[in-house]
Residue frames as qw, qx, qy, qz and C-alpha x, y, z in Angstrom:
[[0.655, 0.503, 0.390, -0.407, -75.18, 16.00, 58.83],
 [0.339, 0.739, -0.449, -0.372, -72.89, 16.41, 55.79],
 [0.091, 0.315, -0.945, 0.020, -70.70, 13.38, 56.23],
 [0.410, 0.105, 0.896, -0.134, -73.85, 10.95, 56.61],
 [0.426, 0.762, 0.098, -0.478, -75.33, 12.54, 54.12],
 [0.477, 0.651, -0.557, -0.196, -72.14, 11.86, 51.48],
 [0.578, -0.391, 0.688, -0.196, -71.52, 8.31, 52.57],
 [0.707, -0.056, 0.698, 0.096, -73.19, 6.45, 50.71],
 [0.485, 0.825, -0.278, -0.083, -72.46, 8.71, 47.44],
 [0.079, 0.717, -0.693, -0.018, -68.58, 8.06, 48.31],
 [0.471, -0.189, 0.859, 0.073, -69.29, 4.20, 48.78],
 [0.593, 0.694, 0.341, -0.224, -71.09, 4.27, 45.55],
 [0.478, 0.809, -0.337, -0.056, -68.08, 6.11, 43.43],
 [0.345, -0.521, 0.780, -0.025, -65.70, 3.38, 45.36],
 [0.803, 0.283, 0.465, -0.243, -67.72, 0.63, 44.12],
 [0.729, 0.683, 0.013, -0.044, -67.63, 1.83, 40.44],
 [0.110, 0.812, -0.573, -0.002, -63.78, 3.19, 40.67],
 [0.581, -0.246, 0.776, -0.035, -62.99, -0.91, 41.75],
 [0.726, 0.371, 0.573, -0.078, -65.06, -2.24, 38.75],
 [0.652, 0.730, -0.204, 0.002, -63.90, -0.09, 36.04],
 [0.044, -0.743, 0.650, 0.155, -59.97, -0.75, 37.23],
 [0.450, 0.036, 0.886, 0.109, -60.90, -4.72, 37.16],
 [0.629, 0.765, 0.119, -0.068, -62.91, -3.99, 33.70],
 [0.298, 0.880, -0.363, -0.067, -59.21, -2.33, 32.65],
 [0.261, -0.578, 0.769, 0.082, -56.75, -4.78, 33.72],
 [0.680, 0.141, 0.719, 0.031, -58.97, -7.92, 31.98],
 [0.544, 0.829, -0.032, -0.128, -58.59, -5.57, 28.77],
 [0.137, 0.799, -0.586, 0.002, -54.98, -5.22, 29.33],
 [0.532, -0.325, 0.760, -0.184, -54.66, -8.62, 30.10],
 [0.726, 0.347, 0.592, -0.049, -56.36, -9.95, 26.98],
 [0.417, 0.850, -0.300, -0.113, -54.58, -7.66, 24.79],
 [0.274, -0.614, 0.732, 0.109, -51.12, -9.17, 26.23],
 [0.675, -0.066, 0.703, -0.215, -52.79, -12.51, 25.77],
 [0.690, 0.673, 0.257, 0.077, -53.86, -12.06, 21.98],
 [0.253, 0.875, -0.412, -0.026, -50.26, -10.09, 21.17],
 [0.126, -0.486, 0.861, 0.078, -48.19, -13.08, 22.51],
 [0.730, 0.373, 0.573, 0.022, -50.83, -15.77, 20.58],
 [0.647, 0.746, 0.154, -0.027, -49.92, -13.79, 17.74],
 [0.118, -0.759, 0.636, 0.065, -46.27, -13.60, 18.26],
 [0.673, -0.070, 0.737, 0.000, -46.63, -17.66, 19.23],
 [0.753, 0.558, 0.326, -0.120, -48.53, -18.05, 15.89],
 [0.218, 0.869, -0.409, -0.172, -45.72, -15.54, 13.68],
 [0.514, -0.555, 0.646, -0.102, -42.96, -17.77, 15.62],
 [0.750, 0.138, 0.643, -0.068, -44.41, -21.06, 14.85],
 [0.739, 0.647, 0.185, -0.023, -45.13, -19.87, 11.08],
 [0.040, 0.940, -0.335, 0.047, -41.77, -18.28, 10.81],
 [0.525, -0.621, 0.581, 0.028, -39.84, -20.64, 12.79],
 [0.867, 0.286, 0.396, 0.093, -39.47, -23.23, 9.61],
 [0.298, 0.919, -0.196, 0.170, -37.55, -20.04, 7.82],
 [0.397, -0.795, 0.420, -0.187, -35.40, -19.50, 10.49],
 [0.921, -0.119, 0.368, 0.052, -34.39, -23.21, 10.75],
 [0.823, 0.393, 0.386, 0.141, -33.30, -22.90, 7.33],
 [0.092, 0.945, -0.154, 0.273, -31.75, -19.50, 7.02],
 [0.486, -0.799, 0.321, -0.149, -29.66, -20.30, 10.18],
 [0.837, -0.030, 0.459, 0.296, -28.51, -24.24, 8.55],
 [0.653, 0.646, 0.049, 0.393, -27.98, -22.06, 4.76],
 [0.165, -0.966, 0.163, -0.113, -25.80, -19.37, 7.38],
 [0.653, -0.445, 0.569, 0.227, -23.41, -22.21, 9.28],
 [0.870, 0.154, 0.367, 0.293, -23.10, -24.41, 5.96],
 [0.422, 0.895, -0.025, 0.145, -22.31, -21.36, 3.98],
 [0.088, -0.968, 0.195, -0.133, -19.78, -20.34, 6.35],
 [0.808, -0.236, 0.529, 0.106, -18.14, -23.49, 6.50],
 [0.780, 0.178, 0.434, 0.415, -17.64, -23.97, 2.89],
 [0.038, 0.990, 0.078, 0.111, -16.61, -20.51, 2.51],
 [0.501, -0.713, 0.475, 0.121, -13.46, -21.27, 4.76],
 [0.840, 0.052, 0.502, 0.198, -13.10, -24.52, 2.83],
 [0.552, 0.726, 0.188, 0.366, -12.89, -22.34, -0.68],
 [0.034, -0.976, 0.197, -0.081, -11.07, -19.64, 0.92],
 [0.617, -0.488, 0.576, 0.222, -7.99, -22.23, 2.25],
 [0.758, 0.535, 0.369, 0.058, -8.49, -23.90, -1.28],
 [0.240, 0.961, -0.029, 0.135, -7.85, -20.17, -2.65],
 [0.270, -0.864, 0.423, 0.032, -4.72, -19.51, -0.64],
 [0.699, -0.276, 0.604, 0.263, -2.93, -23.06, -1.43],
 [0.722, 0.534, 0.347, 0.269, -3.62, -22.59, -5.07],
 [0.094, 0.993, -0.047, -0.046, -2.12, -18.96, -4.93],
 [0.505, -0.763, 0.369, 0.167, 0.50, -19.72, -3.02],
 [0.826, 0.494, 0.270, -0.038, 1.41, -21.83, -6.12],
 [0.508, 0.743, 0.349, 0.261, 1.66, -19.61, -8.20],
 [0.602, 0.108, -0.085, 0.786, 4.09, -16.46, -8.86],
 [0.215, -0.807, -0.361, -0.415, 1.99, -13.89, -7.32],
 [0.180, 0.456, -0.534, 0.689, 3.36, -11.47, -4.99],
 [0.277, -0.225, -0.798, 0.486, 2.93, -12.50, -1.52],
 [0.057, 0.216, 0.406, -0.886, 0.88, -9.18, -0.67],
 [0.618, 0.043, -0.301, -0.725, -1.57, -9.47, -3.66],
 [0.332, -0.311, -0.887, 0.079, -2.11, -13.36, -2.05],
 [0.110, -0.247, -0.759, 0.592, -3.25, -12.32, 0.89],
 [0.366, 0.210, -0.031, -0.906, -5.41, -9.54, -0.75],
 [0.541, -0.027, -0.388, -0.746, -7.35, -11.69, -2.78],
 [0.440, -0.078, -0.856, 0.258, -7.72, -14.38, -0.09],
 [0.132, 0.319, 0.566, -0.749, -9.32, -11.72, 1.62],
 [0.434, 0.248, 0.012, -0.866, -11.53, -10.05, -1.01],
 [0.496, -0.119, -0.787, -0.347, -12.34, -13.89, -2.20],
 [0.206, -0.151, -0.810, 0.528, -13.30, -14.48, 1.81],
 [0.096, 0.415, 0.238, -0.873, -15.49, -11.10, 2.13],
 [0.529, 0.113, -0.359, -0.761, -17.36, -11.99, -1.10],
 [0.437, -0.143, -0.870, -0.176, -18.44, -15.50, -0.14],
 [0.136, -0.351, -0.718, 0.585, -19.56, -14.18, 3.49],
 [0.421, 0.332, -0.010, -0.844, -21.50, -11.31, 1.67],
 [0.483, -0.037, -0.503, -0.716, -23.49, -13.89, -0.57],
 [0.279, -0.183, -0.899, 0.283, -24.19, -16.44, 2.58],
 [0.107, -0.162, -0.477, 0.857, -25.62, -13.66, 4.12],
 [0.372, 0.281, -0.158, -0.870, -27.71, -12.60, 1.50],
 [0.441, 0.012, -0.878, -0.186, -28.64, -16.15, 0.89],
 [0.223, -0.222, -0.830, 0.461, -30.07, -16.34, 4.46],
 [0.146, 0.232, 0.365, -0.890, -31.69, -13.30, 4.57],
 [0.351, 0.082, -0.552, -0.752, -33.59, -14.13, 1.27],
 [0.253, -0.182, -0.942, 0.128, -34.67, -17.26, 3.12],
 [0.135, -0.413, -0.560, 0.705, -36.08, -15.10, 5.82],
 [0.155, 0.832, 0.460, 0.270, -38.11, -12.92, 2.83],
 [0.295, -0.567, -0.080, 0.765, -35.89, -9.73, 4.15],
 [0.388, 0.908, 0.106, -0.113, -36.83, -7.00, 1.11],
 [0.654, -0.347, 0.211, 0.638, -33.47, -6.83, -0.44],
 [0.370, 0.623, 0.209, 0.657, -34.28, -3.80, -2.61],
 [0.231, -0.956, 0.007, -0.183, -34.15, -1.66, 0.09],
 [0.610, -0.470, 0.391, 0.505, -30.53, -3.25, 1.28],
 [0.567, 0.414, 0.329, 0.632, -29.33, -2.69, -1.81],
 [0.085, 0.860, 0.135, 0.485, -30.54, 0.75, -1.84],
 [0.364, -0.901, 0.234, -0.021, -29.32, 1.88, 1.60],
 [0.625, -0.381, 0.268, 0.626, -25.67, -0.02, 0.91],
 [0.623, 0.508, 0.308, 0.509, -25.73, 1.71, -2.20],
 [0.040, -0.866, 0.093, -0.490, -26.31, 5.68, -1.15],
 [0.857, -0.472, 0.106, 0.177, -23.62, 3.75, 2.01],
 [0.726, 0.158, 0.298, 0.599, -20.93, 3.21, -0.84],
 [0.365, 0.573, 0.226, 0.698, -21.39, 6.03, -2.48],
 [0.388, -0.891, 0.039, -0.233, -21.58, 8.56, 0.50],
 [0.701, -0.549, 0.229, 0.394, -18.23, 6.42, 1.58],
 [0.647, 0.211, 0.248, 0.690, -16.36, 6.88, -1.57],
 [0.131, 0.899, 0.120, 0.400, -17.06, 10.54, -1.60],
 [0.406, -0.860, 0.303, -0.058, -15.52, 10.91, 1.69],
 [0.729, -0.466, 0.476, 0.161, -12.64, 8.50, 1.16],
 [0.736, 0.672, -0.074, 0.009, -11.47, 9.31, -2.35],
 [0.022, -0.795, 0.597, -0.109, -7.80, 9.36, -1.33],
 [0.580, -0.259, 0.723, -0.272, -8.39, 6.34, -0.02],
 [0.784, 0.484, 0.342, -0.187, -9.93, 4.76, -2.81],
 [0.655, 0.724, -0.215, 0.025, -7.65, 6.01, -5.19],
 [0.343, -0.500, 0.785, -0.125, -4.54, 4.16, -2.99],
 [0.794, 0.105, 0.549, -0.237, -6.64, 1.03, -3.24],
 [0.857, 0.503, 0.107, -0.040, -6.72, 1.02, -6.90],
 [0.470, 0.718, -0.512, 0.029, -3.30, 2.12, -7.20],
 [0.397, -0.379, 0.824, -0.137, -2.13, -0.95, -4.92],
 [0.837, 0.353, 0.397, -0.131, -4.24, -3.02, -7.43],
 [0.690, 0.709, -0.107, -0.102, -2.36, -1.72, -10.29],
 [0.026, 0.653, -0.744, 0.138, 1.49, -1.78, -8.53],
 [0.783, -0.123, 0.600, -0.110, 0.18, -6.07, -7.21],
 [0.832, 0.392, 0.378, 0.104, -0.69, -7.10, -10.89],
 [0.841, 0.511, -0.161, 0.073, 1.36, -5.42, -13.10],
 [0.767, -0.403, 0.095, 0.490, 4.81, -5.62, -10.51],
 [0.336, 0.836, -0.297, 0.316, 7.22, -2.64, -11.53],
 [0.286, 0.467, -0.695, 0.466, 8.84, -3.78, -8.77],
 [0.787, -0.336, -0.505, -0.107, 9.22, -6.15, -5.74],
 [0.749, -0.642, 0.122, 0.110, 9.91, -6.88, -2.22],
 [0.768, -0.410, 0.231, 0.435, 13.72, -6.21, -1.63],
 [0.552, 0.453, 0.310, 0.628, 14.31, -4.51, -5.20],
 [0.182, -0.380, 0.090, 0.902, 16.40, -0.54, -5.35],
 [0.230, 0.702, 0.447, 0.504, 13.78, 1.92, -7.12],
 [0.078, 0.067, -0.071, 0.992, 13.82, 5.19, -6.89],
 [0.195, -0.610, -0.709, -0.296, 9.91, 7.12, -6.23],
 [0.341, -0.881, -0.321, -0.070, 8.81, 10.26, -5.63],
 [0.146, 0.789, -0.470, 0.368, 12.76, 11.51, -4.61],
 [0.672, -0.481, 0.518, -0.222, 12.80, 8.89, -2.11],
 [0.775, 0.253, -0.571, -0.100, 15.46, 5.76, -3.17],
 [0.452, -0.363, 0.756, -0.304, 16.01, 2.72, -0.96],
 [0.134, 0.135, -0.981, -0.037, 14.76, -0.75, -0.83],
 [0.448, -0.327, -0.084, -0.828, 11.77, -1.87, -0.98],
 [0.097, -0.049, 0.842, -0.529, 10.01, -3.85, 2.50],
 [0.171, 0.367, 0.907, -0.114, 7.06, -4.48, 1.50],
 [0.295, -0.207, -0.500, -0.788, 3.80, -3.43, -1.03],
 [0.127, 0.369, 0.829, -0.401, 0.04, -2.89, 0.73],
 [0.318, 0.438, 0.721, 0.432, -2.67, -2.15, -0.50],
 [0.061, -0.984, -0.155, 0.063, -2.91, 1.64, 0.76],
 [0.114, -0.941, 0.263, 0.181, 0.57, 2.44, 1.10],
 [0.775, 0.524, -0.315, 0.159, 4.57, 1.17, -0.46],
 [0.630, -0.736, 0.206, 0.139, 7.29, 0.93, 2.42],
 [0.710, 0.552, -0.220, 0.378, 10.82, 1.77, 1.49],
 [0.614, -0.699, 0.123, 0.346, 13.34, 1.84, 3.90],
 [0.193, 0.940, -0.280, 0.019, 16.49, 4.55, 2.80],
 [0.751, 0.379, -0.366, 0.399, 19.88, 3.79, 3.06],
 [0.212, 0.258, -0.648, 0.684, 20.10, 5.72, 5.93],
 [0.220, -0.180, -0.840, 0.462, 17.68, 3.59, 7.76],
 [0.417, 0.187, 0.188, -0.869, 14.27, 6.00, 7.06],
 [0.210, 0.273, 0.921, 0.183, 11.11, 4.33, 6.65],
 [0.025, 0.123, -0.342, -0.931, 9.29, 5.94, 3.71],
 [0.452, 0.466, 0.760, -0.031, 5.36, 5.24, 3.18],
 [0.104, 0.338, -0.159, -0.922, 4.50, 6.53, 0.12],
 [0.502, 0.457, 0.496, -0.542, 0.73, 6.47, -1.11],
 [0.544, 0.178, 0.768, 0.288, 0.22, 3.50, -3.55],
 [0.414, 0.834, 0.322, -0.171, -2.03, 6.47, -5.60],
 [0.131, 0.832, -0.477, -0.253, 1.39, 8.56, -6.47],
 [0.540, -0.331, 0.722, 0.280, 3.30, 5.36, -6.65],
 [0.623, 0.452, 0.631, -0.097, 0.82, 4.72, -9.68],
 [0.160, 0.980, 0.089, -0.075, 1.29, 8.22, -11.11],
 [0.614, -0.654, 0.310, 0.315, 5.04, 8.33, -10.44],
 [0.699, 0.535, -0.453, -0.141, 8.15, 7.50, -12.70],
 [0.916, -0.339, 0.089, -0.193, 9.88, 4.76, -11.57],
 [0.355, 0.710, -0.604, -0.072, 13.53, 3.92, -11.46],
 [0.936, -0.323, 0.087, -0.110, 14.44, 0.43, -10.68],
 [0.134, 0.772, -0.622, -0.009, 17.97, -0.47, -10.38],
 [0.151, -0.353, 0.921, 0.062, 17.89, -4.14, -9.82],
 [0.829, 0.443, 0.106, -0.324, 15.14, -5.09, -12.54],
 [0.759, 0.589, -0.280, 0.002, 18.72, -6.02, -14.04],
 [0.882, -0.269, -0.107, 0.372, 21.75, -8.17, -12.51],
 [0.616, 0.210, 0.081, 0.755, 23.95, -5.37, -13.76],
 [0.150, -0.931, -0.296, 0.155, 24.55, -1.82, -13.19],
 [0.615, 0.470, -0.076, 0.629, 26.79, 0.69, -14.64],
 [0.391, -0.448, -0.045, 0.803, 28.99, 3.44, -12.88],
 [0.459, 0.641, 0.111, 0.605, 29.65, 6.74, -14.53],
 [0.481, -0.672, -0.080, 0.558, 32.14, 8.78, -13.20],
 [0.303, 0.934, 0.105, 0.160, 33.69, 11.90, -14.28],
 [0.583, -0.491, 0.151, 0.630, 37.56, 13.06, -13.63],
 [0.396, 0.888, 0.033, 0.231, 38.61, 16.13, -14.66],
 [0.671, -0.453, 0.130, 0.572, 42.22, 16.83, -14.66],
 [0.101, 0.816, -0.191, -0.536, 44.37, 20.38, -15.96],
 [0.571, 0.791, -0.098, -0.198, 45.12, 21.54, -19.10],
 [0.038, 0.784, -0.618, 0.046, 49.00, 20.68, -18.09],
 [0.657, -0.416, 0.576, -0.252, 48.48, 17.50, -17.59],
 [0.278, 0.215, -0.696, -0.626, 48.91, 14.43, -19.84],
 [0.825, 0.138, -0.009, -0.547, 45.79, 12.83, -20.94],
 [0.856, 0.085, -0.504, -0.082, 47.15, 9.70, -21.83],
 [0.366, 0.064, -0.793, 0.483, 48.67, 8.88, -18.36],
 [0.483, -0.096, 0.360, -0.793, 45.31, 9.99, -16.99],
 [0.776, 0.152, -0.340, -0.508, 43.57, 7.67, -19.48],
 [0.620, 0.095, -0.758, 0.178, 45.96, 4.58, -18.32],
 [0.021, -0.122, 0.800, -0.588, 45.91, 5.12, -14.73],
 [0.587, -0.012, 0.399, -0.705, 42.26, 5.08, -14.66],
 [0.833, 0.197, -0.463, -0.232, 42.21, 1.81, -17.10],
 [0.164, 0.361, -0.793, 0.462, 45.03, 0.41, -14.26],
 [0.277, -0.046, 0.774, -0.568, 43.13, 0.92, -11.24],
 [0.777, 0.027, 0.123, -0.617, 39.91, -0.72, -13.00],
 [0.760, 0.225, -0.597, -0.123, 41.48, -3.49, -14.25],
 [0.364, 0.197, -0.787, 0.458, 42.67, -4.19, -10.79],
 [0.525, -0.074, 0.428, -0.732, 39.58, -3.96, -9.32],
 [0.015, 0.007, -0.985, -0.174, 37.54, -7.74, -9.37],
 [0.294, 0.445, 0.674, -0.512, 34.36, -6.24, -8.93],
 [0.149, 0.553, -0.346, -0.744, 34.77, -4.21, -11.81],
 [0.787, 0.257, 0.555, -0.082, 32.97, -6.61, -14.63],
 [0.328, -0.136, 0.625, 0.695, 35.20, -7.25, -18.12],
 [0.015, 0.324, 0.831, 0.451, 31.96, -7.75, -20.02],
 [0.534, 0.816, 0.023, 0.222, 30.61, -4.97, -21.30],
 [0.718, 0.121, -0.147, 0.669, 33.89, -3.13, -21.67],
 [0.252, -0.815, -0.233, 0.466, 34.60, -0.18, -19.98],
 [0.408, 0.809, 0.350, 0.238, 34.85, 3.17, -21.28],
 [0.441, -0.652, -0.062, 0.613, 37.22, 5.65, -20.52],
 [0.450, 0.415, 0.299, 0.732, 37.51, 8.57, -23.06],
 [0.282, -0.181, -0.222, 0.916, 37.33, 12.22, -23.19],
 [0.182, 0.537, 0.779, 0.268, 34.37, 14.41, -23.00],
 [0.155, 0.909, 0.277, 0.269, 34.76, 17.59, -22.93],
 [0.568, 0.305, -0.146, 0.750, 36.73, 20.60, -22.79],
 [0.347, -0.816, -0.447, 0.120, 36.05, 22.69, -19.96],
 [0.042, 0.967, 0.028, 0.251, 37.06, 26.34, -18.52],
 [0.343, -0.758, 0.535, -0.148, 39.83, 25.13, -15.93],
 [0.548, -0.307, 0.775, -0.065, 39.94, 21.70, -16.70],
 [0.505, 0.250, -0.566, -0.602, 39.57, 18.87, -18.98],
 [0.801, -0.123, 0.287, -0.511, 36.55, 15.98, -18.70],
 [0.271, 0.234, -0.909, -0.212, 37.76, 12.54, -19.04],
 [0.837, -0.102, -0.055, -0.535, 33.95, 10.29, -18.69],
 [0.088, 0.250, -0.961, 0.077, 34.44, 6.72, -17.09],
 [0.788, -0.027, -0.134, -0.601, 31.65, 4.37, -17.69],
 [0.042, 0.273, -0.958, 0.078, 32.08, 0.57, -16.06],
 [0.639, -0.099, -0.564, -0.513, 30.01, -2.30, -15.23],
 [0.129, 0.201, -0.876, 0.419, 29.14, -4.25, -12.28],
 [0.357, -0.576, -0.711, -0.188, 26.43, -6.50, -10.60],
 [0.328, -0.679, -0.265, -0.600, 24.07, -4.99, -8.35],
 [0.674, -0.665, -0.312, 0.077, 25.05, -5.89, -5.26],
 [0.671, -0.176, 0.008, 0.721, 28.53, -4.89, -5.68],
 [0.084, 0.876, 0.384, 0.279, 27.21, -1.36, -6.91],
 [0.291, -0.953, 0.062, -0.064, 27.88, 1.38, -4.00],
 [0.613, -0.613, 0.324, 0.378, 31.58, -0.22, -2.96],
 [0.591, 0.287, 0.307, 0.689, 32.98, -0.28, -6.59],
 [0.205, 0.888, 0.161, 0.380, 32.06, 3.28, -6.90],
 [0.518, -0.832, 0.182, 0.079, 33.44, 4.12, -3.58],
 [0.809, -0.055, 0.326, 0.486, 36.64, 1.81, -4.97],
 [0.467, 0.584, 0.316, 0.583, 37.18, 3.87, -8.08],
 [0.081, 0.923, 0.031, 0.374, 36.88, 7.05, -6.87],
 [0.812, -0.529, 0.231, 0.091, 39.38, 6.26, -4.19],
 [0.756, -0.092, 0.518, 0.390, 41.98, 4.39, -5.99],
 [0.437, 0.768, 0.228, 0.409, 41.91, 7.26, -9.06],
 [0.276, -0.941, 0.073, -0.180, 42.66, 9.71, -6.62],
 [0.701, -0.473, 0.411, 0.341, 45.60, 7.55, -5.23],
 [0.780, 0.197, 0.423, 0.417, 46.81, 6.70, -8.92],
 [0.436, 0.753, 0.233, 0.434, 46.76, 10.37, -10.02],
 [0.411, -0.876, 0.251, 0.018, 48.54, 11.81, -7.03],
 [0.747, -0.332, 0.495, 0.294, 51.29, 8.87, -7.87],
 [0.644, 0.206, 0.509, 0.533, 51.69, 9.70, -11.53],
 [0.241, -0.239, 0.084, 0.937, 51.75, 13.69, -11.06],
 [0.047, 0.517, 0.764, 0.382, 48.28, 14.01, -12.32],
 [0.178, 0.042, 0.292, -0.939, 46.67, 17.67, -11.27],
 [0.020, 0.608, 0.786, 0.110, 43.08, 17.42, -10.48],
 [0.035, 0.478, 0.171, 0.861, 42.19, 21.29, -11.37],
 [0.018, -0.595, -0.692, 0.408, 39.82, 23.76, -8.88],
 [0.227, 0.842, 0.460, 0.165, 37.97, 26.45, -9.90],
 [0.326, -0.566, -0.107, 0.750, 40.14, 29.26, -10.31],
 [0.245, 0.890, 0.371, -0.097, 40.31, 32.74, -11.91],
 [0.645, -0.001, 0.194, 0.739, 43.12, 34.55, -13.62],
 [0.143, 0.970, 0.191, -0.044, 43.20, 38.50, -13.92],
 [0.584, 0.184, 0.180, 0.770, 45.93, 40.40, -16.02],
 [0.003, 0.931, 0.123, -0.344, 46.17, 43.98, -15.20],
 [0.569, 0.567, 0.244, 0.543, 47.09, 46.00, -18.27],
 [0.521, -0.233, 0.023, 0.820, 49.47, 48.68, -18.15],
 [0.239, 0.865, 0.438, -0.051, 47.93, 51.92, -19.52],
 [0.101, -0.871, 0.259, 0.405, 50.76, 54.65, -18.89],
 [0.789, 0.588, -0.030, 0.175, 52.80, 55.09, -21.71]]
């Protein structure tokens, strides 16, 4: 009795449950319909921007290259170190693609006070974290333009001397004499003192020989005028020095000051000190060591 009784209730709530889901889907169906007309419409109104944004994007980026190659042939010119070319070839590249960009987007009505604002608190949230970094940069800006020194030139920096291999714009590469490669962070390089040794064609020696009290000074003085004059590296012009400078506890100082070009630098010295040694061993010359004399006194009577 129940079940014929609910029958035609339950074909009654079937009925409705069919009609509202087709009632819902011709909502959802006319919603899609009126969100992608208004997309179409956006598109359509929009799409004249675009066009134009996308031609000001390519052309930009074209004559962007064109100025940038421009840039590099004019540099190359010019007497600019090789490493500051390339830098500003880049930071001339990276500013013409940043104003295309901003050219396009304007096209496109993009709010650019809010870009602005979010690269700004960008920048400034990066420099905070990358102040080391930053302060490299500038000091590779200052070692490009004003050049204390170049590719291939002897400087001294920081205790570290060698040659230098090359100048970037974070760090200085110096390869040692014995064959270490040094980076040393363009900020200190900035900060540093600097010795260059082949900012000039020339380069002086100074040696020291000290030879005993017993000895004679003038036949020290000649032999070491000898063996320079017989050296051809040795340079006439300035004259060399050879005189006496002081009067020590065991020994007496006899200063030698010569001249020679830079390249020829490390073997004269090696020469000289060499060839003194021979010349004062051959003309009975004592070369003193540290010693200590002690006289014991006699008390008893």
């Amino acid at each position: 009795m129940i079940y014929f009784m609910n029958l035609p209730f339950a074909v009654c709530l079937t009925a409705d449950n069919e009609n509202l889901n087709a009632e819902t889907f011709q909502e959802k169906v006319e919603e899609a319909s009126g969100f992608f007309e208004s997309a179409a419409g956006f598109v359509a109104k929009a799409l004249p921007s675009i066009i134009i944004a996308a031609v000001i994007f390519v052309i930009g980026i074209l004559i962007s290259k064109l100025i940038t190659k421009i840039t590099g042939k004019a540099l190359s010119r010019s007497n600019i170190d090789e490493a500051a070319r390339h830098f500003l070839v880049s930071l001339v590249r990276i500013s013409l693609y940043i104003v295309v960009i901003i050219m396009a987007l304007s096209i496109l009505k993009v709010p650019m006070s809010s870009i602005i604002t979010i690269l700004g608190a960008a920048g400034l949230a990066v420099s905070l974290a990358l102040q080391n970094c930053l302060s490299n940069l500038c000091g590779g800006f200052i070692i490009l333009f004003s050049k204390p020194f170049s590719a291939g030139d002897i400087i001294e920096i920081d205790g570290s001397v060698g040659t230098v291999v090359s100048i970037g714009i974070l760090y200085t590469k110096i390869m040692t004499f014995d064959s270490k490669t040094v980076f040393i962070p363009n900020g200190k390089v900035s900060d540093a003192k600097i010795i260059n040794y082949t900012e000039t064609p020339t380069r002086r020696i100074d040696l020291c020989f000290n030879i005993s009290y017993s000895s004679d000074f003038d036949r020290a003085k000649s032999a070491i005028l000898e063996v320079i004059c017989a050296d051809k590296l040795i340079l006439k012009e300035p004259a060399p020095t050879v005189r006496m400078s002081s009067h020590n506890d065991n020994s007496v100082s006899i200063d030698t000051l010569v001249w020679v070009n830079n390249d020829d630098y490390l073997t004269a010295r090696y020469n000289m000190l060499e060839n003194v040694k021979k010349s004062f061993d051959e003309n009975g010359i004592e070369i003193p060591f540290s010693q200590v004399d002690i006289h014991i006194k006699d008390n008893q009577k």
